[in-house]
C-alpha positions as CSV (number, residue, x, y, z in Angstrom):
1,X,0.0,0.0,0.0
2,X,2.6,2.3,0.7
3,X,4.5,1.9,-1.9
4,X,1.8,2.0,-4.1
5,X,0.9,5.5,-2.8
6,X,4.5,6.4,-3.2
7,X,4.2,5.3,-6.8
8,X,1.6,7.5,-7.9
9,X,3.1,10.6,-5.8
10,X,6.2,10.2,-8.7
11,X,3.8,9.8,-11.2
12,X,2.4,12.6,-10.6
13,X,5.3,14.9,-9.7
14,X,6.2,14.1,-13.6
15,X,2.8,15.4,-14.7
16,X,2.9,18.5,-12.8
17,X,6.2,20.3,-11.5
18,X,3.7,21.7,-8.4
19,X,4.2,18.1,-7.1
20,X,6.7,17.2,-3.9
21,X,7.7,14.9,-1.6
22,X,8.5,15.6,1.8
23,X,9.2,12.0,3.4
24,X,10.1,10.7,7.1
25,X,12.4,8.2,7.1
26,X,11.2,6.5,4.5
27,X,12.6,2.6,3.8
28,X,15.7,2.4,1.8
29,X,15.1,2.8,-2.0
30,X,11.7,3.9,-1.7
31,X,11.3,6.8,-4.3
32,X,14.8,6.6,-5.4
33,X,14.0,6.7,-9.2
34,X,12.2,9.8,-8.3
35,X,14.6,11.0,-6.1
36,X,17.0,10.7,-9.1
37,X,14.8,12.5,-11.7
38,X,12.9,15.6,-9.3
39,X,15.9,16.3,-6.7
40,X,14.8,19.9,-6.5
41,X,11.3,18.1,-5.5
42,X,11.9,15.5,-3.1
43,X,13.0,15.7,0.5
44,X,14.1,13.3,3.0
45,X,13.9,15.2,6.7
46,X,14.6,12.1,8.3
47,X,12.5,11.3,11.7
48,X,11.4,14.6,12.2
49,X,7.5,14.5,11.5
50,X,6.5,18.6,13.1
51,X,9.8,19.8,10.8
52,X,8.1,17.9,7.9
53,X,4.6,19.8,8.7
54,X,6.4,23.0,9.1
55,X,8.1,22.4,5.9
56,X,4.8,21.3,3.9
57,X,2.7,24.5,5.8
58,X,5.5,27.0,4.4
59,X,5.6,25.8,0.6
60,X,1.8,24.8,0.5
61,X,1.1,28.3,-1.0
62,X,2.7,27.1,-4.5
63,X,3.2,23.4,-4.8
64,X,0.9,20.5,-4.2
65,X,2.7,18.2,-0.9
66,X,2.8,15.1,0.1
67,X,4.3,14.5,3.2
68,X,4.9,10.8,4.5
69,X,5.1,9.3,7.8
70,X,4.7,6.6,9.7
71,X,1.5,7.2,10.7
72,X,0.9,6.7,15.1
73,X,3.9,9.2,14.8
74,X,2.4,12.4,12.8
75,X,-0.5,13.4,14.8
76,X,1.6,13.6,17.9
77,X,5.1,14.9,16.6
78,X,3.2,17.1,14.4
79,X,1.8,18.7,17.4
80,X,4.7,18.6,19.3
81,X,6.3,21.7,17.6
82,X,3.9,23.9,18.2
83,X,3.1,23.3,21.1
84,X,6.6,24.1,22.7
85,X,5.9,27.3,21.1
86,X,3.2,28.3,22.7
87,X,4.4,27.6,26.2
């Protein structure tokens, strides 16, 4: 499933230069043939879901995102960031 969702997120990155990936920690060689083709467009933030959201909330204005992460972490780390800044 993930993959397959992967897939279609190079697919369309091709079709429309709007299009990119922001990933958390994805598996090795997921998206690499995309990674190869759309470097400007692809993104690899590592195990950091709230800098991901950040990131996809700045750009969101221009391009069409899709973020990925393993999914019990998002809500929570997502959160996380601003939270701390509004204590």
């Amino acid at each position: 499933m993930r993959k397959t969702c992967l897939d279609w997120v190079y697919k369309l990155a091709r079709l429309d230069e709007r299009v990119v990936f922001i990933g958390s920690d994805l598996s090795p060689g997921l998206l690499d043939e995309m990674r190869a083709e759309l470097p400007s467009r692809w993104y690899m933030e590592g195990i950091t879901e709230q800098n991901v959201v950040g990131m996809a909330a700045g750009m969101a204005r221009t391009l069409l995102l899709r973020e990925s992460a393993v999914a019990k972490f998002l809500p929570c780390r997502a959160a996380a960031g601003p939270a701390h800044y509004l204590m």
